[in-house]
C-alpha positions in Angstrom: 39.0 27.3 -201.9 40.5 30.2 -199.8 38.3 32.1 -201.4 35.1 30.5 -201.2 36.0 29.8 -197.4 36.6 33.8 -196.6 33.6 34.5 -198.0 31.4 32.2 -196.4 32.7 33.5 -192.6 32.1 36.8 -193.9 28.5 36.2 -194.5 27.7 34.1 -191.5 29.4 37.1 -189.5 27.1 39.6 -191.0 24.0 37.9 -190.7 24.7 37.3 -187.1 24.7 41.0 -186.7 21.5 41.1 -188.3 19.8 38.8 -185.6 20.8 41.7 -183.1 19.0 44.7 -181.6 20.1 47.7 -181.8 21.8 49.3 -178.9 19.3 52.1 -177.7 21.0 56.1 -177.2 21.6 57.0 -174.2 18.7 58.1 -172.0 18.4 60.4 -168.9 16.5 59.0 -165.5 14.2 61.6 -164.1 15.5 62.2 -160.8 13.3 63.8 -157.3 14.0 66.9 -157.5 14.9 67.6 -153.2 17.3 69.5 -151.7 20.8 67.2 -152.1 23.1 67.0 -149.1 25.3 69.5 -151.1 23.2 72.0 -151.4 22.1 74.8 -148.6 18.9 74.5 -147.3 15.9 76.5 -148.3 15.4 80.2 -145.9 12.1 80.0 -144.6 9.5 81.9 -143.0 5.7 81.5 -142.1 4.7 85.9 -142.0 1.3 86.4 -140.1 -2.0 86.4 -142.5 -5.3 87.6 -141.9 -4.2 88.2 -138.0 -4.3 84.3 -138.5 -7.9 84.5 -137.7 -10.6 82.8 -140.7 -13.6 82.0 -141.2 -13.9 78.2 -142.8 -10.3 77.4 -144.1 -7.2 78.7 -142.9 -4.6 78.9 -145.5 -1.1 79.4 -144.8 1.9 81.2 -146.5 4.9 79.8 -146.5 7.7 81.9 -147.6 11.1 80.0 -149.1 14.1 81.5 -151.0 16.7 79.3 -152.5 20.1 80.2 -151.7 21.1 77.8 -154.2 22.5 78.0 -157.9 20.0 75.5 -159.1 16.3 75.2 -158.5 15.2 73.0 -155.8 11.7 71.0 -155.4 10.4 72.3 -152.1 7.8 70.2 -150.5 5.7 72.0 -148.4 3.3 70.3 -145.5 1.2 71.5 -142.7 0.0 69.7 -139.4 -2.9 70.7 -138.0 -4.1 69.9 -134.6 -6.8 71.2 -132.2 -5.6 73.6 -129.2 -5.7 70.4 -127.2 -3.9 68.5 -129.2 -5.4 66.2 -131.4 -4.5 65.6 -134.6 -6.9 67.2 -137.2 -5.3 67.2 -141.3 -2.1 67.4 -142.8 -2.0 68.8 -145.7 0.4 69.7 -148.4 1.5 71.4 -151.8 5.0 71.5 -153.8 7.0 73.9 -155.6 9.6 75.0 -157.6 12.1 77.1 -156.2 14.0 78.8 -159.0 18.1 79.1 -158.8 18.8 82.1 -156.2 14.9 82.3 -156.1 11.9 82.7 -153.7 8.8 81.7 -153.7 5.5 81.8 -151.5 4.0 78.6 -151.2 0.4 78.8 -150.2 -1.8 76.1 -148.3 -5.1 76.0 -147.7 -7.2 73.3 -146.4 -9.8 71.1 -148.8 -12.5 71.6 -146.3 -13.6 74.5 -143.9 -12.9 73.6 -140.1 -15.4 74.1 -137.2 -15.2 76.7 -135.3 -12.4 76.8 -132.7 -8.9 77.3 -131.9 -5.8 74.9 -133.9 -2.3 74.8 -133.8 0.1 74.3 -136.8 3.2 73.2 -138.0 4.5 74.2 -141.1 7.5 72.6 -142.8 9.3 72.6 -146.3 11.2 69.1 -147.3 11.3 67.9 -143.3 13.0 71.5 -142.1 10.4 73.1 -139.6 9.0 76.8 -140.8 7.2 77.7 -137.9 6.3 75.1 -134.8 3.2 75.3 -133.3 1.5 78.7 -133.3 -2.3 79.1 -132.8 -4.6 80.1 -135.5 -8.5 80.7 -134.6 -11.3 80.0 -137.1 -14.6 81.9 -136.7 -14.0 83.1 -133.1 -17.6 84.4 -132.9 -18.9 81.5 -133.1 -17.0 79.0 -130.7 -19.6 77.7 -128.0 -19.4 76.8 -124.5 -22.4 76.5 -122.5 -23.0 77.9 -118.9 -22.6 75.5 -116.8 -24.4 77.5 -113.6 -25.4 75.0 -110.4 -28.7 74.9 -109.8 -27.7 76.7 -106.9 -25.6 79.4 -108.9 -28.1 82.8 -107.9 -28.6 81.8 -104.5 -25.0 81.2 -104.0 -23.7 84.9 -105.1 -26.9 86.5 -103.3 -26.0 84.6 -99.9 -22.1 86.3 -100.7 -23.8 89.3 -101.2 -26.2 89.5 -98.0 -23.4 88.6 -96.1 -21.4 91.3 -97.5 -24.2 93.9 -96.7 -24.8 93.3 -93.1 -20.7 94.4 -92.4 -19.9 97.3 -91.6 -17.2 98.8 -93.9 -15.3 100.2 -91.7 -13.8 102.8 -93.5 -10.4 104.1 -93.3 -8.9 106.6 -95.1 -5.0 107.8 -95.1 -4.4 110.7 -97.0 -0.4 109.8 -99.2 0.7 113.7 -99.0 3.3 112.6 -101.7 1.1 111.3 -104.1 -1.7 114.4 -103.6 -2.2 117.2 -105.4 -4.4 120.6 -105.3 -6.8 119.3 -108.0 -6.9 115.3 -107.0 -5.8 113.6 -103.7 -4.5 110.3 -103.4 -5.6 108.1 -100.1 -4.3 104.4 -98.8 -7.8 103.2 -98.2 -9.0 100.3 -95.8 -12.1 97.9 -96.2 -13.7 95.4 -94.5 -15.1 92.9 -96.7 -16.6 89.4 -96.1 -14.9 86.8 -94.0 -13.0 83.7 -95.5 -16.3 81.5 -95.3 -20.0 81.7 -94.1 -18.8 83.0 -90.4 -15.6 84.7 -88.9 -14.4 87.9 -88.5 -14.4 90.1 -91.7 -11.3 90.7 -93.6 -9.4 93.9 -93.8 -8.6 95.1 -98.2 -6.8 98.2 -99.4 -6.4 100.4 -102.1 -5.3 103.1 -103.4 -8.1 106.1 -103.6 -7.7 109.2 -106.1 -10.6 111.9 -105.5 -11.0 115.0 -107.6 -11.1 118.2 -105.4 -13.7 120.6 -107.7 -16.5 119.1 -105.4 -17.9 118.0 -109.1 -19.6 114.5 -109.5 -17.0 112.5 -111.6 -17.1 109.5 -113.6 -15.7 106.3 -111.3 -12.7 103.6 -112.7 -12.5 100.5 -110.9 -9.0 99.4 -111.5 -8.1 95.5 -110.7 -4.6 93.7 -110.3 -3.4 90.5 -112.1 -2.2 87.8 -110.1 0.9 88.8 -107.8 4.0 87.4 -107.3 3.7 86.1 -104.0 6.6 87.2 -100.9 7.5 90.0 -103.6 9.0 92.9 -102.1 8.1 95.3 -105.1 6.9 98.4 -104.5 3.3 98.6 -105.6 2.8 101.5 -107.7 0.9 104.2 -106.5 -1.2 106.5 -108.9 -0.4 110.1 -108.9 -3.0 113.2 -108.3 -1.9 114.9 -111.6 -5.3 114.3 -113.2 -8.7 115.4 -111.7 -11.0 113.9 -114.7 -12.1 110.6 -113.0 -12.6 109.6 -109.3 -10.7 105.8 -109.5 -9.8 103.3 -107.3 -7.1 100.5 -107.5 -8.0 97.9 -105.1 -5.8 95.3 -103.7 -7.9 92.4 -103.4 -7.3 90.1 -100.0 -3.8 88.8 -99.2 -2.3 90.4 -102.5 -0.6 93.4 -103.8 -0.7 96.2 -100.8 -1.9 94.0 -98.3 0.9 91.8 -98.2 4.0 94.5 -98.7 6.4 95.4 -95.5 6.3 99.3 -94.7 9.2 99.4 -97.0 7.4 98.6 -100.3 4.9 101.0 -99.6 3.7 104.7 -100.0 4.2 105.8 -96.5 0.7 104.9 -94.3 1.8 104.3 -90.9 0.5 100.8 -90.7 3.6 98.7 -90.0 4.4 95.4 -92.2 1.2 93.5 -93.5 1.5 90.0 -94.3 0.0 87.5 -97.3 -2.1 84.3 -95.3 -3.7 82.6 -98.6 -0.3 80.8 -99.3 -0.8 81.2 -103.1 -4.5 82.1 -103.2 -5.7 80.0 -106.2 -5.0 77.0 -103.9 -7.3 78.6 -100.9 -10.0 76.1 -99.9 -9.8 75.1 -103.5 -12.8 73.0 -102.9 -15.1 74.3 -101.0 -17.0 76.9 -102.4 -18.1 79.1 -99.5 -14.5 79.7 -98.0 -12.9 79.5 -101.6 -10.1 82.3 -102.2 -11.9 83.8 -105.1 -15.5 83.9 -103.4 -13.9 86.4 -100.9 -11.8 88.2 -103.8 -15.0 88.9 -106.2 -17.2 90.3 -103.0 -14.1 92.3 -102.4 -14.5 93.8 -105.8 -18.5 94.8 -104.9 -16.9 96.2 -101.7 -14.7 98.7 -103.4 -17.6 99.7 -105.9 -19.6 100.0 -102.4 -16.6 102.3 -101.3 -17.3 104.7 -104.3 -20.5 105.0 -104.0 -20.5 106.6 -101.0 -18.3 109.4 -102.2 -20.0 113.0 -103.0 -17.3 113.5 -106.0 -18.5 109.7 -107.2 -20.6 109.5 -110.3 -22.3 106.6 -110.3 -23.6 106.7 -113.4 -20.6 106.7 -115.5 -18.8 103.7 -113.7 -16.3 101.8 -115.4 -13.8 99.0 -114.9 -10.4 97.4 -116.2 -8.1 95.0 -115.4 -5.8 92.1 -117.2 -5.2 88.5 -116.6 -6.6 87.7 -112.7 -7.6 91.8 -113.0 -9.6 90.8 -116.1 -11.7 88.3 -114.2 -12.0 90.6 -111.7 -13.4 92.9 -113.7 -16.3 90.2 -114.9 -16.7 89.9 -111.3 -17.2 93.6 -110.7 -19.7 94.0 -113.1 -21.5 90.4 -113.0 -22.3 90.9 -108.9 -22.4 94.8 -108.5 -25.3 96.5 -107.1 -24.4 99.1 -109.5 -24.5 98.9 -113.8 -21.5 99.7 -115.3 -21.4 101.9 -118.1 -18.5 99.6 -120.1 -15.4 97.6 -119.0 -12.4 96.2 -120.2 -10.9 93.2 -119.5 -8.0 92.3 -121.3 -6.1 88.4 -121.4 -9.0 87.5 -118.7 -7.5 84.5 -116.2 -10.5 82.1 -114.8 -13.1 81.3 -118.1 -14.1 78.3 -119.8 -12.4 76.5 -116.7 -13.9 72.3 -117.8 -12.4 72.5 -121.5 -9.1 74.2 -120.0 -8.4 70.9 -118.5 -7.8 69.5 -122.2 -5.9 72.7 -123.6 -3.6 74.0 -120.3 -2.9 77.2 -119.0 -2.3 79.0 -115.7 -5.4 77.6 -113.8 -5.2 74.5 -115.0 -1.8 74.3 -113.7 -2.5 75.2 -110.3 -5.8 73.4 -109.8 -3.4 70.1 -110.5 -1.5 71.0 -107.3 -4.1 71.3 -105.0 -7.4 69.2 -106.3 -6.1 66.9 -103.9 -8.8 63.5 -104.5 -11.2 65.5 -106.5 -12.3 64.0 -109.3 -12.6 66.1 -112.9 -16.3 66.4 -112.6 -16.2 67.2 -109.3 -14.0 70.3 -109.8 -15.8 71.5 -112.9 -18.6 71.8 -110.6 -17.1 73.5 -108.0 -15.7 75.7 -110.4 -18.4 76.7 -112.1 -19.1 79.0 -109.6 -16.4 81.4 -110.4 -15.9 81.0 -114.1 -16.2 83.8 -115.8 -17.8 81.9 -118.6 -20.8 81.6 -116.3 -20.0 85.6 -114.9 -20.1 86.9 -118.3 -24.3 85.7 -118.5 -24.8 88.5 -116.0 -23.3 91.1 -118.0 -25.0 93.5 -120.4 -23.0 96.6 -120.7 -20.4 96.9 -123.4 -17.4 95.3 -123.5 -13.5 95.5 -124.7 -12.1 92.1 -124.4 -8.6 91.0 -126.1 -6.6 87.6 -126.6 -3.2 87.0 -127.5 -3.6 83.9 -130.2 0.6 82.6 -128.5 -0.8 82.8 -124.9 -0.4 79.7 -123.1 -0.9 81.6 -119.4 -4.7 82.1 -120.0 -5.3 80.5 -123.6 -7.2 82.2 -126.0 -10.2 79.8 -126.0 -10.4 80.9 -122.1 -11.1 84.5 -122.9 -13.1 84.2 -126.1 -15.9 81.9 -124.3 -17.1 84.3 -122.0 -17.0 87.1 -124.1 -19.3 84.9 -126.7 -21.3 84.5 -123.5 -22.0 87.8 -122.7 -25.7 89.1 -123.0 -23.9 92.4 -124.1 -25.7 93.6 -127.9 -23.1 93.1 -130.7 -22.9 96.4 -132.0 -21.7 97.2 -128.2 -18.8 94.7 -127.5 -15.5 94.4 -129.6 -12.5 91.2 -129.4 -8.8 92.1 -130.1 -7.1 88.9 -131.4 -3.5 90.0 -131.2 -2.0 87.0 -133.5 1.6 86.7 -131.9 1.0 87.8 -128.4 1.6 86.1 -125.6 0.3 87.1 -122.0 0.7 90.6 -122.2 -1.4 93.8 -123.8 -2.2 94.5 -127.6 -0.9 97.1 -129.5 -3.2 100.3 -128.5 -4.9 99.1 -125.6 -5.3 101.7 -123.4 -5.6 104.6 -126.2 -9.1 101.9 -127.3 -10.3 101.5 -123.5 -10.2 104.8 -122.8 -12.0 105.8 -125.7 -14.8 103.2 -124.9 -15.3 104.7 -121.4 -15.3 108.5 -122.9 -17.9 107.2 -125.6 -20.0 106.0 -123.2 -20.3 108.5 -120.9 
């Protein structure tokens, strides 16, 4: 019976076992493969391509090494916004970064953009690569419209009458210092037209450098960026070394010479001079026959008025420069002269595209918020229309050397690139330096290419 029993269990027991599954082998969950808490982040950097200037779609290189004994998943994203702002795409891409490994991960976007400038973000698994830079695509092609009053001709030909009928008074102070046997160097005084449509005119200076051969010489205009205001920094005289151009730097009203103590000038004998536009930009903003950059553009035709009445002056070969407020300046010159200008140069130009620089910022932006007291936005882009240089640039026809730096939040890119797409200057005669990590300052070169524009022109 024992027996019988003992087998029994032992059958029940195995056919219980039977009935069972299996137990399955071990298995392995895939796991994300990111960059563990563990582990050092990824190195990354975001190197210039294509001066970060393209025509359709951008794409974007985003260079990563892995610091890391094993490989890491990098995922790779890029925000895209316009220059003012507003959110455009995001888009992304992923990749495996070997052990002790780099890799260049490259973005591009699905469809091309409009013409314009953006700003970008690029980041690899939430660690920011590069914040916000500027990219540009198909420059040549962004649009904004003139915007000229009704009354825009009349407005600069009433400047200019008004202009003609003063006597220039002319007074010239030879800097002995400065001078040499081949090229003298004067302090020179203008009058120029008053702050409005009546008063008394107002005195400008500059610093005069005339050849001594008695030969007819090709003219530079040279013109100032905005000053810094109760400075007491010598303003830098040109020397007579050179005797191969007749030029003259003007200090426009209220800045640069004409606001200097004795001290922080060449010596001229005419005492302390003082600065009465407060910070110019804010000068009757608003009322565009006393505004501070009516009188400062007619004191730009005043100095090219100067020249020409010099016997060494060739009129015929005249030129111009300036950056930033110098740069608009120089638009002014050649947009209201009585004389054509042969080229100019205007590099980081301050004052253009002045009703879309209310979205995207910048220095006059800035300062028109400070004084646009109860003005309303439409009623400032009309007043302001009168001295953009968007609206300048239509009256311009010579050729042209214009530069932006893509970083430059003092006078944004978009600010310089519209007038210069506005110019009625041929193609074939006018070139754009997009300097792709500049800020406000000059590109790589730029005086070596400006002067070589005004010697090829000549």
């Amino acid at each position: 019976m024992n027996i019988i029993l003992l087998s029994l269990i032992m059958t029940l027991v195995m056919s219980v076992n039977a009935c069972q599954s299996p137990t399955p082998p071990e298995q392995t969950v895939p796991q994300e493969q990111t960059t563990p808490a563990d582990l050092s982040p990824l190195k990354l950097s975001v190197p210039v391509t294509e001066d970060w200037v393209y025509s359709g779609k951008p794409s974007f290189t985003i260079h990563a090494e892995n610091p890391n004994a094993v490989p890491v998943m990098a995922e790779a994203k890029v925000k895209i916004t316009t220059d003012a702002k507003v959110a455009v795409v995001t888009i992304t891409d992923s990749a495996e970064i070997a052990a002790n490994g780099k890799k260049d991960i490259v973005i591009t976007t699905t469809d091309p953009l409009e013409p314009g400038i953006y700003r970008a973000t690029c980041s690899v698994n939430g660690k920011v690569a590069r914040s916000a830079f500027n990219f540009a695509v198909d420059p040549d092609k962004i649009v904004s419209a003139p915007n000229k009053q009704a009354d825009y001709d009349e407005f600069w030909q009433t400047a200019k009458d008004q202009l003609a009928a003063i006597d220039m008074g002319v007074n010239m102070i030879e800097l002995p210092a400065k001078s040499s046997a081949t090229r003298k160097v004067y302090m020179v005084e203008l009058n120029s037209v008053p702050d409005g449509l009546t008063g008394e005119p107002v005195v400008i200076r500059g610093y005069y450098c005339e050849p001594q051969d008695g030969q007819k010489h090709p003219v530079i205009m040279h013109f100032y960026g905005y000053d810094t205001q109760h400075t007491k920094a010598k303003v830098s005289c040109p020397s007579g070394s050179s005797s191969s151009y007749a030029e003259f730097y003007l200090s426009h009203r209220g800045q640069y010479i004409n606001n200097r103590p004795e001290s922080s000038r060449e010596p001229d004998g005419l005492g302390d001079l003082d600065n009465t536009y407060d910070d110019w930009f804010s000068y009757h903003f608003g009322d565009k026959d006393s505004y501070y950059y009516r009188g400062a553009y007619m004191d730009c035709v005043q100095a090219v008025r100067f020249m020409a009445t010099r016997e060494t002056s060739d009129m015929t070969k005249l030129f111009a420069e300036g950056s930033s407020q110098g740069g608009a300046l120089t638009y002014a010159a050649a947009a209201l002269s009585d004389y054509p200008f042969s080229a100019i140069a205007a590099n980081v130009a301050f004052l253009g595209d002045f009703d879309e620089a209310q979205k995207t910022g910048g220095l006059a932006v800035e300062l028109a918020k400070d004084c646009r007291g109860s003005m309303t936005d439409e009623e400032m882009i009309v007043f302001f229309s009168y001295f953009d240089t968007k609206n300048l640039a239509t009256r311009i026809s010579c050729p042209v050397l214009a530069s932006s730096g893509l970083q430059d939040n003092v006078c944004p890119p978009r600010t310089n690139i519209v007038p210069f797409n506005n110019l009625q200057t041929p193609k074939e005669d006018k070139e754009y330096i997009i300097a792709p990590e500049m800020g406000h300052d000059y590109p790589a070169g730029w005086n070596g290419k400006m002067m070589k524009l005004f010697k090829d022109k000549m």
